[in-house]
N, C-alpha and C positions, 0 to 999 in steps of 0.2 A: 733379198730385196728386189723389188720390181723395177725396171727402168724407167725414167723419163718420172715417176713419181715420187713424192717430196713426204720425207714423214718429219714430225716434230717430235725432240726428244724431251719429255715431262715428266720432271717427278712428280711423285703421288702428293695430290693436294693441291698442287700447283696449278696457275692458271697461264702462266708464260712460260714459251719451251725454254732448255738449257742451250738448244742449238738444233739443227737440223739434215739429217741426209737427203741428198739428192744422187742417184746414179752411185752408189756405192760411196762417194765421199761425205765426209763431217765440214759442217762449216759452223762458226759460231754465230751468224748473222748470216740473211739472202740479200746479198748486195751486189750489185752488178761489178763494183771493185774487190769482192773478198778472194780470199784466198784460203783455199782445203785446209783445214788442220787435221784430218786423219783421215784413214781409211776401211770399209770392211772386205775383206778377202771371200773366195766363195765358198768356205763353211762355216762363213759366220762371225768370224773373231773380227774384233775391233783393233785396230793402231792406229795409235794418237799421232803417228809424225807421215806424213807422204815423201817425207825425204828420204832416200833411200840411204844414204850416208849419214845418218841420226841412228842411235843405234835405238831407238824406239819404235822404230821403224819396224821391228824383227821380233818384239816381246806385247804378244797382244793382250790388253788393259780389259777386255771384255768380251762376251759375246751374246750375241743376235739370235733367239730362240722366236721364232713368229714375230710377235709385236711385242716381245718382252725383249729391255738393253739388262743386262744383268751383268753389275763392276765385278772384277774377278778379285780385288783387293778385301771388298766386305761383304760380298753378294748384296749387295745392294738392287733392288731392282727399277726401273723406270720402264715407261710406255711407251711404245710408239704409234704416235699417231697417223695414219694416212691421211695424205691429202692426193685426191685426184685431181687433175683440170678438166 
């Protein structure tokens, strides 16, 4: 993922994301008060917790291929959108 650029996460069909990363983090909303709910590492794998003391924090939920999120539970796959500013 690029930095300082915001993708939206979309399932197929969909017209509203599930959530969005910015700078490597997941958030579920861009709100000036929110707060990360996960994170992706730099080959890619997704973790649902930034807490380091969460032991989910250490079992990553997915991974980052291009612009495809792909669940590691059902291979499910979703898009990722770019937004540039």
């Amino acid at each position: 993922m690029e930095e300082n650029i915001r993708y939206s996460l979309m399932a197929k069909g969909q017209r509203h994301p599930l959530g969005f990363f910015v700078n490597g983090l997941f958030y579920e909303q861009l709100k000036s008060n929110s707060r990360a709910k996960g994170y992706v590492d730099a080959s890619g794998f997704f973790y649902p917790s930034v807490n380091k003391a969460d032991p989910r924090s250490r079992i990553p939920t997915a991974k980052i291929d291009g612009l495809t999120f792909t669940r590691l539970s059902d291979i499910a796959e979703f898009d990722l959108v770019k937004f540039e500013a």
